[in-house]
N, C-alpha and C positions, 0 to 999 in steps of 0.2 A: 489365300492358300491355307492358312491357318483357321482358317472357318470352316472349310472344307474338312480338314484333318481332321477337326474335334466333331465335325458330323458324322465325316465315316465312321473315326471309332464310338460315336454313341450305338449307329447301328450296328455295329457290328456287335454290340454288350447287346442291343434289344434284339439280335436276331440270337446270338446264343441263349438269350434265358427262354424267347418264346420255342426254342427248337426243342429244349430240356421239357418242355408242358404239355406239348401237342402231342395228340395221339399217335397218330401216323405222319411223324415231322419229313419235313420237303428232304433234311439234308440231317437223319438220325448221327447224331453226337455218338451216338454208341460202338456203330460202324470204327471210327477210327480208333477203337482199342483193340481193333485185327489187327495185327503184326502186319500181315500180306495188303491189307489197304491200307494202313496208313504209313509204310512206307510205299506204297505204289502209286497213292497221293503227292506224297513228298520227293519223290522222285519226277512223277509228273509236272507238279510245279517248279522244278529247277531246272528240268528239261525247256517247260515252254519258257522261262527267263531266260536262258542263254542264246534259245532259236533267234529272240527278238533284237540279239547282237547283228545278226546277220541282215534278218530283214528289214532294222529301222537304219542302220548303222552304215553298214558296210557299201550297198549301193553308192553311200552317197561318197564315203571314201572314195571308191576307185575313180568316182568321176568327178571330185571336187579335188580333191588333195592328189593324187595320183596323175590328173587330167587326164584321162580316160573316157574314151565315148561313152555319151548313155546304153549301146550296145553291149557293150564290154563289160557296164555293171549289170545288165542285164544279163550278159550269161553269168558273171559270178553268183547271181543270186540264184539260176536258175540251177549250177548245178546240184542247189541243196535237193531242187524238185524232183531232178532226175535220182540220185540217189539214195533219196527217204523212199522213193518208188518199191525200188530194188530191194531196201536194207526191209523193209514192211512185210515183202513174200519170203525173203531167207529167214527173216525171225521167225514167223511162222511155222516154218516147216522145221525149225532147228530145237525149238523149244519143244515141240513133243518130242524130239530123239532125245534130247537135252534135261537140261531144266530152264526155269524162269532165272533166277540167279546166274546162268552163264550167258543168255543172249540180254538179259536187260546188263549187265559185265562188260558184254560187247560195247554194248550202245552208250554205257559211262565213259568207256574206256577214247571210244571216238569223240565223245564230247568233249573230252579234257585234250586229246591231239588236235583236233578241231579250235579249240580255245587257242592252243598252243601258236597254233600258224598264228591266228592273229593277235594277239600279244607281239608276237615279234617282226609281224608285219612293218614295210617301210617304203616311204612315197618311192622311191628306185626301186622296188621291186616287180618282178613282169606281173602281171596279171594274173596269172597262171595260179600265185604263193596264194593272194586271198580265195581264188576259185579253189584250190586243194581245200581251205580250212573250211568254204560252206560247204565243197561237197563232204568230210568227214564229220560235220553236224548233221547232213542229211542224213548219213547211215545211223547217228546216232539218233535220231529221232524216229527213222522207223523201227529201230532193235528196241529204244526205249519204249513207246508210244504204244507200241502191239503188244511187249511185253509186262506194260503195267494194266493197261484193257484186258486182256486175257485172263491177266492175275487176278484179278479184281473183282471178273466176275466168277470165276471158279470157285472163290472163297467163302462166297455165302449163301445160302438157300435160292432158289427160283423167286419165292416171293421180294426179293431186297434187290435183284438183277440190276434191276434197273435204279433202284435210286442210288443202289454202290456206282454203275455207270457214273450217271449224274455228278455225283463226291467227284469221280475222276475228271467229267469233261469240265466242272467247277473249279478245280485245281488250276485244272492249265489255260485257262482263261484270266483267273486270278493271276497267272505268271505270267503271260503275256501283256497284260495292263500294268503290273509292276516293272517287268522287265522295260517297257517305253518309257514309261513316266523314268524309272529310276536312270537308263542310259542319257536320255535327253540331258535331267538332270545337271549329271557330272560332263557331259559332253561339253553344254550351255557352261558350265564355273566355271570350266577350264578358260573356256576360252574370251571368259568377261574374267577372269585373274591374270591370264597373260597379253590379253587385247583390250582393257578397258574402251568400252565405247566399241565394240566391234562386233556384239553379240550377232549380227546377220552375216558373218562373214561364210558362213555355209552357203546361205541362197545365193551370195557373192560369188559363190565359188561354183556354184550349179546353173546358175543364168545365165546362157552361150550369149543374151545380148547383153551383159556387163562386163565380164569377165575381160574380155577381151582392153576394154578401156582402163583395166585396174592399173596396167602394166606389172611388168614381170615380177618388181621389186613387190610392190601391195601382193602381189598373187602369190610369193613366195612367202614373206610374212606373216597372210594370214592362212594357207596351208599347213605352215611349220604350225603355229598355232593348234589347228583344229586337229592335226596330227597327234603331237602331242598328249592333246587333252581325248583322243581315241582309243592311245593306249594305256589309259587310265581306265577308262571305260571294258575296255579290253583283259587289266588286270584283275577287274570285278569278277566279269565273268569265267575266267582262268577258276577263280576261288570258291564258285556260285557252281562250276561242271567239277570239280574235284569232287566238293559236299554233296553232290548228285551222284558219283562213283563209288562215293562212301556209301551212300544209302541201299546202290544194285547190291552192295557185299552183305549186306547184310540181312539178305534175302534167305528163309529155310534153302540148304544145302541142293535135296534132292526133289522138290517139290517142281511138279510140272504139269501139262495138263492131263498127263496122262496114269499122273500118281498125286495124291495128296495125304 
């Protein structure tokens, strides 16, 4: 792991000095001293780090710690789909009446309520508590997602359209691969700090053919555990969609697409 980390960051030093040289660089350095793209970048990547609470994370909550059918995490996951649907056509239409600054507002504002449900999530809770919090990440992802794509490309000439694009879908890729790696993470300490020896107790708790032979006592133990060490996980991202809500405010006031 340590080998790996002093690789990424060498490439990352050799891909900014060759971006600074090249003529027509893949991903222009210059780009991010726009106000409106490089918070619509950093917006975008705090965005796709919180989404990945839901989709790595939370599944497996409702049906490991919770006991819950895989059905059941299946629709909690799903309501984020149905509602980034939704939240994607109202940002839309809201931000030309609007500005970029009050629907990407919206979209922090649900991410940090969204955050909120799960933070205080608890295995007794109905199903229903973590389905509320994906689906007000879903809304936040489509108010955020449309409103920082929109932003991003209004900002700078026809010729850059696209590699500003690019910056943005680069961003939230970059937070989606952090957001895993880093949830896992803190998921995996917890629960080799509170369970030494017990790091598989997740697929323990997801394999309908073991589970059942743990008995109650092991099932409850190592739930309490993985629980636990979710809400830790969980209070990252709480501080990860704030820093994301900070960033929508500090968007030009009246700027939209239909004034700049």
């Amino acid at each position: 792991i340590a080998q790996l980390v002093a690789f990424g960051a060498v490439a990352l030093l050799l891909l900014f000095i060759h971006e600074q040289r090249t003529a027509e660089p893949m991903l222009p350095l210059a780009l991010w001293r726009q106000r409106v793209v490089l918070l619509s970048n950093l917006g975008a990547g705090g965005a796709a780090v919180t989404m990945m609470a839901v989709t790595v994370l939370l599944p497996a909550y409702v049906q490991g710690v919770m006991g819950r059918s895989p059905s059941l995490a299946g629709f909690v996951l799903g309501a984020m789909s149905v509602s980034w649907m939704f939240a994607s056509i109202t940002a839309g239409r809201l931000m030309i009446r609007t500005s970029y600054r009050l629907t990407a507002t919206i979209g922090g504002a649900s991410l940090v309520a969204g955050a909120l449900f799960l933070v205080t999530l608890d295995p007794a809770d109905s199903v229903l508590w973590p389905a509320a919090g994906s689906f007000l990440i879903g809304i936040a992802m489509g108010f955020c997602n449309t409103t920082f794509l929109v932003a991003i490309q209004a900002s700078v000439p026809w010729n850059e359209r696209g590699v500003a694009t690019g910056s943005n879908m680069f961003m939230r890729m970059i937070g989606q691969s952090v957001g895993a790696a880093l949830f896992g993470a803190i998921l995996n300490y917890g629960v080799h700090r509170r369970l030494p020896g017990s790091e598989d107790a997740v697929n323990l708790l997801l394999d309908p053919g073991r589970r059942p032979g743990l008995g109650a006592g092991e099932v409850a133990r190592l739930a309490d555990a993985v629980a636990a060490s979710a809400q830790a996980v969980y209070g990252v991202v709480t501080a990860i969609a704030v820093a994301t809500l900070l960033t929508t405010l500090a968007f030009p006031a009246r700027l939209s697409p239909v004034r700049r």
